[in-house]
VEXTI-215891 format. One line per 10 residues: their letters; for each residue x, y, z of N, C-alpha, C, O. Coordinates in steps of 0.1 Angstrom, whole numbers, plus 2048, in hexadecimal, padded with zeros to 3 digits. Each point is the difference from the previous one (the first is absolute). Example, Ala and Ser with C-alpha at 12.3 -4.5 7.8 and 13.67 -1.06 7.14 Angstrom:
residues 2
as) 884/7C7/84E/7F7/80C/800/809/80C/800/80A/800/807; 7F2/80B/7F2/809/80B/800/7F8/80B/808/805/80B/801
***
This chain:
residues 157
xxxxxxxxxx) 561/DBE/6B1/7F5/807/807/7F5/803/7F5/7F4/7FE/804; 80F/805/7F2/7F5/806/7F1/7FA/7F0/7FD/7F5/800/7F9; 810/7F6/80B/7FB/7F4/7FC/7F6/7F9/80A/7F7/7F9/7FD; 80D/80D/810/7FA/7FB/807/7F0/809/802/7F5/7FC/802; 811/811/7FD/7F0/809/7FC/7F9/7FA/7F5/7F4/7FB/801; 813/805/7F2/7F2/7FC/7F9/7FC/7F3/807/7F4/800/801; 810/7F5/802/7F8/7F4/800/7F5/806/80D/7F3/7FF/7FF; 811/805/809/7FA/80A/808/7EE/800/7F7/7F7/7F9/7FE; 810/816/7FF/7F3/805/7F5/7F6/7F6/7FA/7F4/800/800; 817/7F4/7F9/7F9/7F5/7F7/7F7/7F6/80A/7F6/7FA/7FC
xxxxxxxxxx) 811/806/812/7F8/7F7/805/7F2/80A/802/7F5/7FC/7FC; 80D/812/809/7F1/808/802/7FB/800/7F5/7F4/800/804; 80B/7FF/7F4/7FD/800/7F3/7F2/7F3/7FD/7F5/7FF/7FC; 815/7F9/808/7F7/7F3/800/7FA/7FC/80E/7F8/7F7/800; 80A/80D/80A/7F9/7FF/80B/7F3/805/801/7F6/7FA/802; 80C/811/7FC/7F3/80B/800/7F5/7F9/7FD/7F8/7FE/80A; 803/7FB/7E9/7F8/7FC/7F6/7F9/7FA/80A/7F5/803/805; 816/7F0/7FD/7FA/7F2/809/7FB/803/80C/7F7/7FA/804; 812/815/805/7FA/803/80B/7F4/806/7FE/7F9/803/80A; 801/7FF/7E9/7F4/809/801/7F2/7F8/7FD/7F5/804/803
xxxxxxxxxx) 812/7EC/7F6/7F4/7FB/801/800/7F6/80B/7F5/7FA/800; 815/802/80A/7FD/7FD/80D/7F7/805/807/7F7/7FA/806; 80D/817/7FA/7F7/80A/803/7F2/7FA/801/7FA/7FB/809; 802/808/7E9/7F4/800/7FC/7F6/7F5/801/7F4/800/802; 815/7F5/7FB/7FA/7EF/805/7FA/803/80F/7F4/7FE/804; 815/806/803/802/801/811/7EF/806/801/7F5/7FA/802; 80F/816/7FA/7F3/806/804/7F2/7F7/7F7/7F5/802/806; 80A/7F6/7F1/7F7/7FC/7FB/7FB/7F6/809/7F4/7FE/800; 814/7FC/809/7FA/7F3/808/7F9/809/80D/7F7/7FA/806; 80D/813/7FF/7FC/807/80A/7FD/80D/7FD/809/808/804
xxxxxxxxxx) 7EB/7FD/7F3/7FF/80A/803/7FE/80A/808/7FC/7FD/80B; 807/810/7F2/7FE/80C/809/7F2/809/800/7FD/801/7F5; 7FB/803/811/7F7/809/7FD/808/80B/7FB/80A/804/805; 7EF/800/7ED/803/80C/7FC/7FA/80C/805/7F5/801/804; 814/807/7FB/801/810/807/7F8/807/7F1/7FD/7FB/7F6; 802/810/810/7F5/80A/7F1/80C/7FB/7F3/80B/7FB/800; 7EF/808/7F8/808/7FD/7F5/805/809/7FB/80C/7FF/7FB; 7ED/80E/804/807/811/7FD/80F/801/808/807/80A/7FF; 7FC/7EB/809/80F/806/80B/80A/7F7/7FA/80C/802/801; 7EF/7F1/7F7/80A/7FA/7FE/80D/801/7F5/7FC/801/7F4
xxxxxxxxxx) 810/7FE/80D/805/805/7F6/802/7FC/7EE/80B/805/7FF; 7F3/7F8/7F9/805/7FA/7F4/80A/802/7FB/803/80B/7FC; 805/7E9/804/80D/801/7FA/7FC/7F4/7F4/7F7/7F8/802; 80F/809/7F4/801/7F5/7F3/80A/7FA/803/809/805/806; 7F5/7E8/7F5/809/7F8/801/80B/803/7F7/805/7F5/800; 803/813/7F7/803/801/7F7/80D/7F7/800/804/7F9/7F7; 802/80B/816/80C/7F6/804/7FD/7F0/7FE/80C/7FB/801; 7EC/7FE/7FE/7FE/7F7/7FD/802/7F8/7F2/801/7F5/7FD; 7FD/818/7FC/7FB/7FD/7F6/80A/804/7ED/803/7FB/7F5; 800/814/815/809/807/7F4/810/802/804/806/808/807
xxxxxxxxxx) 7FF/7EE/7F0/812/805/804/806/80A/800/80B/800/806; 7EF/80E/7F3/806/80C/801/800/802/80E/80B/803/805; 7E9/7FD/803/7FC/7FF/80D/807/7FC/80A/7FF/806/80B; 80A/7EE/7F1/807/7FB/809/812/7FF/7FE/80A/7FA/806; 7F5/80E/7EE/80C/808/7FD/803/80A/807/80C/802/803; 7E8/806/800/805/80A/806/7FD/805/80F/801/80B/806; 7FA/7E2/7FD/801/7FE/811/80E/7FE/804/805/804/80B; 800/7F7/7EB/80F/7FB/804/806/80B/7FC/80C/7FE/7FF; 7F2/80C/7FF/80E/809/7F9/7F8/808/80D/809/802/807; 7EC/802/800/800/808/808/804/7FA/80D/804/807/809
xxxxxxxxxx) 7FB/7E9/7F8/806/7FC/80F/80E/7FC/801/805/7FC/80A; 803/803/7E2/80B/804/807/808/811/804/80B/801/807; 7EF/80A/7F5/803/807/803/7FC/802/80E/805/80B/801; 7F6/7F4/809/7FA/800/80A/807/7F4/809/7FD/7FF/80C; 809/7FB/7EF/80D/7F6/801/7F3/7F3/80B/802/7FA/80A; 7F7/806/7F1/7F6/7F4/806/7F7/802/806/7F9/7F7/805; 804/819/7FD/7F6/804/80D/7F5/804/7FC/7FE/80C/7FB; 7F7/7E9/808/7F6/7FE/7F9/7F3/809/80A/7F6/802/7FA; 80B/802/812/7F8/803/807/805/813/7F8/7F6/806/7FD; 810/7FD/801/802/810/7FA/7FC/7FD/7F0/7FC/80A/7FB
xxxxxxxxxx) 804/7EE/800/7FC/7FE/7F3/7F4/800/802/7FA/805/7F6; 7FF/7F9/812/7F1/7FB/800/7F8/813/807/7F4/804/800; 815/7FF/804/7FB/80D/80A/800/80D/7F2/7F6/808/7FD; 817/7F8/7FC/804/807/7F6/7F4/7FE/7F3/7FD/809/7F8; 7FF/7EA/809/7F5/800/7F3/7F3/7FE/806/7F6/7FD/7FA; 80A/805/810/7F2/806/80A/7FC/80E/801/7F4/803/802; 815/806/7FE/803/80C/7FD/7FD/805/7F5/7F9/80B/7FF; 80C/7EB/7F3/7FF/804/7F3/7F3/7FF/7FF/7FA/80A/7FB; 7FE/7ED/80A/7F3/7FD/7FD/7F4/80B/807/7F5/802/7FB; 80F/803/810/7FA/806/7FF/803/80F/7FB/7F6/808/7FF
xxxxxxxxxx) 815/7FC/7FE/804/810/7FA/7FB/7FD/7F0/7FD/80A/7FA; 801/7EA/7FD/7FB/802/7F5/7F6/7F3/802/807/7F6/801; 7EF/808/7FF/7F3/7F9/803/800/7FC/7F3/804/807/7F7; 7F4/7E9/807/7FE/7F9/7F1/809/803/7F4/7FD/804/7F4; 80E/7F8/813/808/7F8/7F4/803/7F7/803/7FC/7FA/80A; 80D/801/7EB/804/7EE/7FF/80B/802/80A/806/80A/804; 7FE/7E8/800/808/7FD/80A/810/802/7F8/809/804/807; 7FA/7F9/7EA/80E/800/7FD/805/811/801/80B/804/803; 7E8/804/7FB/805/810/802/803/802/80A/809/808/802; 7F1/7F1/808/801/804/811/80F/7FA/801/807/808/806
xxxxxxxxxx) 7FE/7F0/7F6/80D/7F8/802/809/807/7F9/80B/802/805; 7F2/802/7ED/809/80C/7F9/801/80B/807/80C/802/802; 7EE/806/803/7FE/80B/807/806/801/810/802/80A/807; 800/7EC/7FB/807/7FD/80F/80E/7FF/7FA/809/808/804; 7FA/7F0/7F3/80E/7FA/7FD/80A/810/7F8/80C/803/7FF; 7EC/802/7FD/804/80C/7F8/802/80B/80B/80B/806/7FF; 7ED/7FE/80C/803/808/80D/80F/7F9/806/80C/804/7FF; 7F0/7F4/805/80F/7FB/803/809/7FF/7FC/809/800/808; 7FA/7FF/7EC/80B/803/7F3/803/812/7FD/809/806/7FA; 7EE/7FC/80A/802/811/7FF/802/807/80E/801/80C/801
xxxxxxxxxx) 7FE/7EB/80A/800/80A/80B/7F6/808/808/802/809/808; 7F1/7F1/7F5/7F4/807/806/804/7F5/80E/805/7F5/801; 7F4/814/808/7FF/7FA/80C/7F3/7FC/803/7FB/804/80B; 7FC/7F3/7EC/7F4/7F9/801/7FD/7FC/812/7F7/805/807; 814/7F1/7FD/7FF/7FC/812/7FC/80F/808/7F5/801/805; 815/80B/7FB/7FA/805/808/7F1/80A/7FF/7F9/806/809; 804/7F9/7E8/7F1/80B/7FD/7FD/7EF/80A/7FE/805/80B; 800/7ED/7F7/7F8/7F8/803/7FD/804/811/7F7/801/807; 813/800/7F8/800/801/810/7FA/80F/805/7FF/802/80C; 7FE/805/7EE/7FF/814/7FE/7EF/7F6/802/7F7/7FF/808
xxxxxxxxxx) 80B/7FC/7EE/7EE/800/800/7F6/7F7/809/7F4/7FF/802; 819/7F9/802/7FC/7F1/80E/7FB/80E/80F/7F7/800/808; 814/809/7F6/7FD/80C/80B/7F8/803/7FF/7F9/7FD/80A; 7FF/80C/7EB/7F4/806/7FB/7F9/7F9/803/7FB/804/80B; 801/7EE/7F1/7F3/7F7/805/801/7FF/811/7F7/7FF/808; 816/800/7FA/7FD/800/811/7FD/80D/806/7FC/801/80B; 806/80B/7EC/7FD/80B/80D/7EE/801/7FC/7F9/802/809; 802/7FC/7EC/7F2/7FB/7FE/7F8/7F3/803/7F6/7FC/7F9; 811/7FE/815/7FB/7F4/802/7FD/7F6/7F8/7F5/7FA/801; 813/803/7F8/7FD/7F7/7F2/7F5/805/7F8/7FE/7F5/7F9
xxxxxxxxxx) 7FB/812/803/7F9/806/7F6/80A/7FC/7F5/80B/805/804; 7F7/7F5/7F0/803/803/7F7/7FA/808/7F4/807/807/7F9; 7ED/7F6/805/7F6/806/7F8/802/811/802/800/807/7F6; 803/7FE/816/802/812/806/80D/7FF/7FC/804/80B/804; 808/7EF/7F6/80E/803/802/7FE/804/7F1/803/80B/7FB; 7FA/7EA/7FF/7FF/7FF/7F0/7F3/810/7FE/803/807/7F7; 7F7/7FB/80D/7F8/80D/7FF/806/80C/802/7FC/80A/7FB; 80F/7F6/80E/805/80D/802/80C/803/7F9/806/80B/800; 7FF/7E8/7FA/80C/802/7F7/7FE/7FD/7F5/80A/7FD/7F8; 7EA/803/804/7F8/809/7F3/7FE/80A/802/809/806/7F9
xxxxxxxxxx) 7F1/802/80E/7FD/80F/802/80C/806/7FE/800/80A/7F8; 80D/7F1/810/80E/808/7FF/801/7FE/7F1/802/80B/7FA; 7FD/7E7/7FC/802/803/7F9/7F8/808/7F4/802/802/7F4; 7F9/800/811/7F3/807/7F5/805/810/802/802/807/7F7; 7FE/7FB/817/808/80B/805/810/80A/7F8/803/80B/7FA; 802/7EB/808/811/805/7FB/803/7EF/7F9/803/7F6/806; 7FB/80F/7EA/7FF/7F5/7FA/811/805/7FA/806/80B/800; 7FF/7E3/7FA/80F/801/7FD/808/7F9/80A/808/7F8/7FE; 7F4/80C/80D/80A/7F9/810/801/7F0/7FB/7F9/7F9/7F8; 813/806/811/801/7EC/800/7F9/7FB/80D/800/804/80C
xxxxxxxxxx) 7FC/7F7/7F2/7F8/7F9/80B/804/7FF/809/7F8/7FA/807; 814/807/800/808/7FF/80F/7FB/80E/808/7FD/802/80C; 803/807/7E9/800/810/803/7ED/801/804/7FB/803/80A; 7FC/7F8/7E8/7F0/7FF/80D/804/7FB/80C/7FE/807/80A; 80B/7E9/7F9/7FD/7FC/80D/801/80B/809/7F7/804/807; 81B/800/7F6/803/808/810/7F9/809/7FF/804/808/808; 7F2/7FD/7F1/7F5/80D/800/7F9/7FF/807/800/809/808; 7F6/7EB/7F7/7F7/7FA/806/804/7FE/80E/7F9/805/808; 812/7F6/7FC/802/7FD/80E/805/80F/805/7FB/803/80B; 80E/806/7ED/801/808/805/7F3/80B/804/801/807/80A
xxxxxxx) 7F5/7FA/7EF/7F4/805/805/7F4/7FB/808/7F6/806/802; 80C/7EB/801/7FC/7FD/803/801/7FF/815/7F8/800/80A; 819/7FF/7F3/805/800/80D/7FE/812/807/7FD/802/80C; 805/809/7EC/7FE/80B/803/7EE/803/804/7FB/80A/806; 7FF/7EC/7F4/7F0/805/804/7FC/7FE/80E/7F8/806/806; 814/7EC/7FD/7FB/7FF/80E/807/803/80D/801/7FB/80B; 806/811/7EE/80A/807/80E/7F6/807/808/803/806/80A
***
């Protein structure tokens, strides 16, 4: 089973790459009109490029035992609770919650709520859980969410 995971890993590993300049060939023969440019996201190729990077793609999708759609949600999360850093922190910082026990998945999902009881506003979710934090500083960040939702859902009784 441990054997069959890593080749697993090994094949994502080397898939990725090639899938990304498929990708990119693809969109170059058809482009898209671009949307404002202030909305779009930046991520660095780093995985492309730096092996620590993809050291510790594979140490976080084997602990996640393959499941790349929660890997991808979990460092979507990180990105935006600490804004402009490098991608191997974002990968250290998921892989170390998980190894300790933080429940990263459900603050995701606490905060997937938030943007929906605010009609997808993101820009208002991330503002008011600044304020909580600015407010009662020290809390873990699961504790702004249910704050936020919890006063939030009481404003509109």
């Amino acid at each position: 089973m441990e054997i069959l995971l890593y080749w697993i890993i090994k094949a994502i590993c080397i898939l990725l790459p090639a899938l990304y300049y498929y990708h990119h060939a693809k969109q170059e023969q058809n482009p898209k009109p671009q949307s404002s440019p202030a909305k779009q996201a930046r991520y660095s190729q780093t995985y492309l490029t730096n092996p620590r990077n993809r050291q510790l793609q594979a140490q976080l999708l084997e602990i996640l035992e393959g499941d790349v759609s929660t890997a991808k949600q979990l460092l979507q999360q990180q990105r935006r609770m600490f804004p402009d850093r490098h991608d191997n922190w974002y990968l250290a910082k998921v892989i170390h919650n998980l190894k300790h026990g933080k429940d990263e998945l459900k603050d995701y999902e606490a905060y997937f709520r938030l943007v929906t009881i605010l009609q997808g506003d993101d820009a208002a979710a991330d503002r008011l859980l600044l304020q909580q934090r600015n407010a009662y500083p020290g809390k873990q960040y699961g504790w702004y969410l249910e704050k936020v939702i919890y006063d939030l859902e009481r404003d509109r009784r």
